[in-house]
C-alpha positions as CSV (number, residue, x, y, z in Angstrom):
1,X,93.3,54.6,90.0
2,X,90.9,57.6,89.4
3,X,90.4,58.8,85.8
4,X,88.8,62.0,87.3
5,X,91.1,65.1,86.2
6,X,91.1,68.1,89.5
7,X,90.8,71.4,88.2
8,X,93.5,73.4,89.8
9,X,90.6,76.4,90.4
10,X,88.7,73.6,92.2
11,X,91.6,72.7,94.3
12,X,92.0,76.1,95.4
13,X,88.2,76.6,96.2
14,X,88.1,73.5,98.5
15,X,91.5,74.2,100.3
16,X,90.6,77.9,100.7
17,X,86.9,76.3,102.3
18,X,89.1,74.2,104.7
19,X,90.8,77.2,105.6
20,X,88.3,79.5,106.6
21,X,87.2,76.7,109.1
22,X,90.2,75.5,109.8
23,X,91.9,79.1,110.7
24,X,88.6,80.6,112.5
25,X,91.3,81.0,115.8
26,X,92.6,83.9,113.8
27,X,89.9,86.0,114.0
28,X,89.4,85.4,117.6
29,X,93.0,86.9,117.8
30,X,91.8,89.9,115.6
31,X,89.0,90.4,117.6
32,X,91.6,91.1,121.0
33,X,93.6,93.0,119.4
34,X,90.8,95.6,117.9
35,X,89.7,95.6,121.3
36,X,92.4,96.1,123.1
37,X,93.6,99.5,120.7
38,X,90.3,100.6,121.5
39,X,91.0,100.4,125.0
40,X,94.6,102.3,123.8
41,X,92.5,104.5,121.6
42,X,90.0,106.3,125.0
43,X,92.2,109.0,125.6
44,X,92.5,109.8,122.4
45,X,95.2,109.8,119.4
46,X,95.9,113.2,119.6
47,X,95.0,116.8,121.3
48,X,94.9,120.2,121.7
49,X,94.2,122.9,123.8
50,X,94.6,126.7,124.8
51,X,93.5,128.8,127.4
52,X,92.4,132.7,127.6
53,X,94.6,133.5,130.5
54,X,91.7,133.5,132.9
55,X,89.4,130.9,134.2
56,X,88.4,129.0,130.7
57,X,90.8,126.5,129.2
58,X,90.5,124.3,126.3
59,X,91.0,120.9,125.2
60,X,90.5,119.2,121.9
61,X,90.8,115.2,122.1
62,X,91.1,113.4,118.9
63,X,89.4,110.2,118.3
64,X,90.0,107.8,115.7
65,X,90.0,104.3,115.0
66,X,94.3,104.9,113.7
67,X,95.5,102.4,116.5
68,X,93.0,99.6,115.3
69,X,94.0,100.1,111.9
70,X,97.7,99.5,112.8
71,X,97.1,96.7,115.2
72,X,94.7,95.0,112.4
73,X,98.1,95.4,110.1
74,X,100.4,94.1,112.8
75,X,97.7,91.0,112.8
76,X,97.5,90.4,108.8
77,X,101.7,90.5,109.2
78,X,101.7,87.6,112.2
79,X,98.8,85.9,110.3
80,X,100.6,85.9,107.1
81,X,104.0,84.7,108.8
82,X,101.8,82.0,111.0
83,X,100.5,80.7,107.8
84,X,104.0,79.4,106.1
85,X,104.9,77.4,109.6
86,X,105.3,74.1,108.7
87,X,102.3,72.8,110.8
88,X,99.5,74.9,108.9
89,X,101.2,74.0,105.8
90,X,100.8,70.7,105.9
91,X,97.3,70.8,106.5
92,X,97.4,71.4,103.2
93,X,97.8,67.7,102.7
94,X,94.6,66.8,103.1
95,X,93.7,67.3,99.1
96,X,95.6,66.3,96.7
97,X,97.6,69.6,96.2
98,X,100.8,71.1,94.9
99,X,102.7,74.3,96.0
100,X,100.8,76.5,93.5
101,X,97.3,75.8,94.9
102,X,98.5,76.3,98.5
103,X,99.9,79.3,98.0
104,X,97.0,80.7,95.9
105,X,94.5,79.5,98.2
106,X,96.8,81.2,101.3
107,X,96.5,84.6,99.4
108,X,92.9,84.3,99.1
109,X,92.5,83.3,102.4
110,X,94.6,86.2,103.6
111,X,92.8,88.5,101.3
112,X,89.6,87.8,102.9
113,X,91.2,88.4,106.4
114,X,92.0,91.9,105.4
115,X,88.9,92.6,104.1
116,X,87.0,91.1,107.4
117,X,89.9,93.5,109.6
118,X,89.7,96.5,107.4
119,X,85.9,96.6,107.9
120,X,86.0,95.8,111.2
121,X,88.8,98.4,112.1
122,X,86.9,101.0,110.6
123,X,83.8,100.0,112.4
124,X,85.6,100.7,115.2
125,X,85.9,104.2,115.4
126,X,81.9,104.3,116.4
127,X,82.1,101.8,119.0
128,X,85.0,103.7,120.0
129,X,82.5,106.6,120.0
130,X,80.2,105.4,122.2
131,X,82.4,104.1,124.5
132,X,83.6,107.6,125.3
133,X,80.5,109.5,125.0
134,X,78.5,107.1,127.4
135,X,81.6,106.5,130.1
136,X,83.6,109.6,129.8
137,X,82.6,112.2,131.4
138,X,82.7,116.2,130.9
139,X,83.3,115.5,127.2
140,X,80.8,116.3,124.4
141,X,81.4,114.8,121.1
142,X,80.5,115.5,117.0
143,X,78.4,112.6,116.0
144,X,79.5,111.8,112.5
145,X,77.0,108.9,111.4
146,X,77.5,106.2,108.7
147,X,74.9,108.3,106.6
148,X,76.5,111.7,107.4
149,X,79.8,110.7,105.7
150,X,79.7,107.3,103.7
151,X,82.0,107.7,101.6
152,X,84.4,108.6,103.6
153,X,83.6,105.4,105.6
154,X,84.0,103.6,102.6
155,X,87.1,104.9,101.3
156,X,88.9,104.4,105.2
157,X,87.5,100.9,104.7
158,X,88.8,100.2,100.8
159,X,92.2,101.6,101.7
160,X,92.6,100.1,105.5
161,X,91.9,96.7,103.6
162,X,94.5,97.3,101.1
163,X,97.2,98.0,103.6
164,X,96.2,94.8,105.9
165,X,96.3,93.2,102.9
166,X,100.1,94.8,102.0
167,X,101.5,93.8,105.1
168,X,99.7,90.5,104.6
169,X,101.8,90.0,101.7
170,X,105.0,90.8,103.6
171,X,104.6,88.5,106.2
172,X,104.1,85.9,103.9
173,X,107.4,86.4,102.2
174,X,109.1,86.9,105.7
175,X,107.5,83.9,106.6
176,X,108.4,81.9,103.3
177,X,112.5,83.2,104.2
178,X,112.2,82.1,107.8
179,X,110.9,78.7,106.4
180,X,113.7,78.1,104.0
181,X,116.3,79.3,106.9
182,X,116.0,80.3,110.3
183,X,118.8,82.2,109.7
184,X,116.2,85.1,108.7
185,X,114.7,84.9,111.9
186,X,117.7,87.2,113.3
187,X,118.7,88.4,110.0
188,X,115.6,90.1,108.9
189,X,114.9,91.8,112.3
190,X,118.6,93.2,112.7
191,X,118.3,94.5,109.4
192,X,115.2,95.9,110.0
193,X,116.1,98.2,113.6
194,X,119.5,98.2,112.3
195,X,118.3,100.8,109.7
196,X,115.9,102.3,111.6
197,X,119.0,102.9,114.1
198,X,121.6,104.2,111.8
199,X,118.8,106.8,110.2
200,X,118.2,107.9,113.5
201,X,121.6,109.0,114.1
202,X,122.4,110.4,110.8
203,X,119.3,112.4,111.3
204,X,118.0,111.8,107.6
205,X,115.8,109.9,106.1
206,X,116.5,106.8,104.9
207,X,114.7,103.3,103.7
208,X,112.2,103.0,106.0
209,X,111.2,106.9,105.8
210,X,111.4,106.7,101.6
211,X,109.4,103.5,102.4
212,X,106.6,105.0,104.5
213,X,105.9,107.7,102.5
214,X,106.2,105.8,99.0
215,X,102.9,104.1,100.4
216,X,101.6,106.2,103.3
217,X,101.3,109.8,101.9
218,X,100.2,109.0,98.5
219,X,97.5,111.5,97.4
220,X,96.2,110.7,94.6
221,X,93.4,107.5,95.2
222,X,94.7,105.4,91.6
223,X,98.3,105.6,92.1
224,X,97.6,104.6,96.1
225,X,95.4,101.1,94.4
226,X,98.5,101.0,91.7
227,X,101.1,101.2,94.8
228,X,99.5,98.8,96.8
229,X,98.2,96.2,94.5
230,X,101.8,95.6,92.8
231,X,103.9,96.1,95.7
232,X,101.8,92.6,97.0
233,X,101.9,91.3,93.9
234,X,105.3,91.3,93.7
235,X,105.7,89.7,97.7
236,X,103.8,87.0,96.7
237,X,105.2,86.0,93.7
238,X,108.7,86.6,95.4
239,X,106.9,84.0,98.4
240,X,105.4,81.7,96.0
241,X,108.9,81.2,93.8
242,X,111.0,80.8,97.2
243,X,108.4,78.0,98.7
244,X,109.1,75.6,95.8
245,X,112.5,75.5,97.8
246,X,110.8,73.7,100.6
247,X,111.1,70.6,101.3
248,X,108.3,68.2,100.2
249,X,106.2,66.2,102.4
250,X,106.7,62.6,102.6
C-alpha cells in the first residue's frame, strides 16, 4: 500500500494532460465546422443596396466571421454533452480519481476549448477576407488589419470565448441529465421547440427571447463578464451536484 497522499490539484492537472491528448479529435471537428461557415459565410451575412433609377445600382455585402462564432458555440455545446457519455468518462479511470476531479478537470478542459475556438473563430473573419477578395470577383473590399483595430479584435475574441464557453457549460449539464436518464433525451428537446413554438404563435416574447437578450444585448462590458461567468458557474455546479448520482464504476 502506498503512503504517498495525491493532491486533488495534481489529480486534476494530470487528468486534464490526458485530456488534451486524449480529446485532440475534437478539434479536428472544430476545425470543419469553422470551415465549413466560412464556406456559408462567402456571400455574405447580410446586405444592402439601392439604385439611382438609371444605369448605377448598389450593393453592400456584409462580411463577418457571426456564422463561425455560432457554429464554434454549437461545437463547445456537442463537445460539452460528448464529454459526460459514459465512454469518455471512464477514461477517467485511468488515475486514481473521484467525481470532483473529473468534473474539474472537464471544465478546464472545456475552458481551454473555448478559448482555442473563440480565437480561432475570430481569426476567421480575415481568412474569410481573403477568400473573397482573391476569388470573388467585381467586389472591392475595406481592409481592416489586426493593427488597424486590435482592440476590437480582442474584445470579439474575449467575449466569443465567453459564450463558447456558456454553452460549454450547458451542454455539460444537458449532458449530465441525459446521463442520469435518457428520458431527457426527448424531454429537453420538446421542451426546448415546444416553447420556441408556442411564442411563435402568441406572437410575444417569451423564455427563449428574455433569454437571448439577458445575455446577447448586454451593453455594458462588466455586467456582460458578470452575466456570463455566473450563469456557467451555476451549470456546472448544477452538473457537478447531479453526476454524484451516477453510477460508480466497478
Amino acid at each position: 500500500m502506498s503512503l504517498t497522499k495525491v493532491s486533488l490539484i495534481d489529480v486534476v492537472k494530470k487528468q486534464y494532460i490526458y485530456k488534451l491528448k486524449a480529446y485532440s479529435q475534437v478539434f479536428m471537428s472544430l476545425i470543419f465546422l469553422q470551415l465549413l461557415a466560412v464556406l456559408f459565410s462567402m456571400n455574405g451575412v447580410g446586405s444592402m443596396g439601392g439604385s439611382t433609377g438609371g444605369s448605377v445600382e448598389l450593393q453592400v455585402k456584409y462580411f463577418s466571421a457571426d456564422f463561425v462564432a455560432a457554429f464554434t458555440m454549437l461545437w463547445g455545446f456537442i463537445t460539452a454533452i460528448l464529454i459526460t457519455t459514459k465512454a469518455y468518462r471512464n477514461d477517467d479511470f485511468v488515475f486514481v480519481t473521484n467525481r470532483v476531479s473529473s468534473n474539474l478537470s472537464n471544465a478546464v478542459f472545456l475552458l481551454t476549448a473555448s478559448v482555442i475556438g473563440g480565437i480561432t473563430a475570430m481569426l476567421s473573419s480575415y481568412l474569410l477576407k481573403v477568400i473573397v477578395y482573391y476569388f470573388i470577383s467585381d467586389l472591392s473590399i475595406k481592409s481592416i488589419t489586426v493593427l488597424e483595430a486590435p482592440m476590437e479584435l480582442l474584445l470579439g475574441i474575449f467575449s466569443t470565448i465567453l459564450y463558447v464557453f456558456l454553452f460549454c457549460a450547458l451542454g455539460y449539464l444537458v449532458g449530465t441529465l441525459v446521463q442520469i436518464s435518457k428520458a431527457f433525451t426527448v424531454l429537453l428537446p420538446a421542451a426546448f421547440f415546444g416553447t420556441l413554438i408556442l411564442e411563435g404563435l402568441s406572437g410575444k416574447a417569451g423564455t427563449v427571447a428574455n433569454v437571448f437578450d439577458f445575455f446577447f444585448t448586454e451593453s455594458s462590458l462588466v455586467l456582460f463578464i458578470v452575466k456570463i461567468i455566473v450563469s456557467a458557474g451555476l451549470l456546472f455546479s448544477g452538473a457537478f451536484v447531479l453526476s454524484n448520482r451516477l453510477e460508480v464504476r466497478g
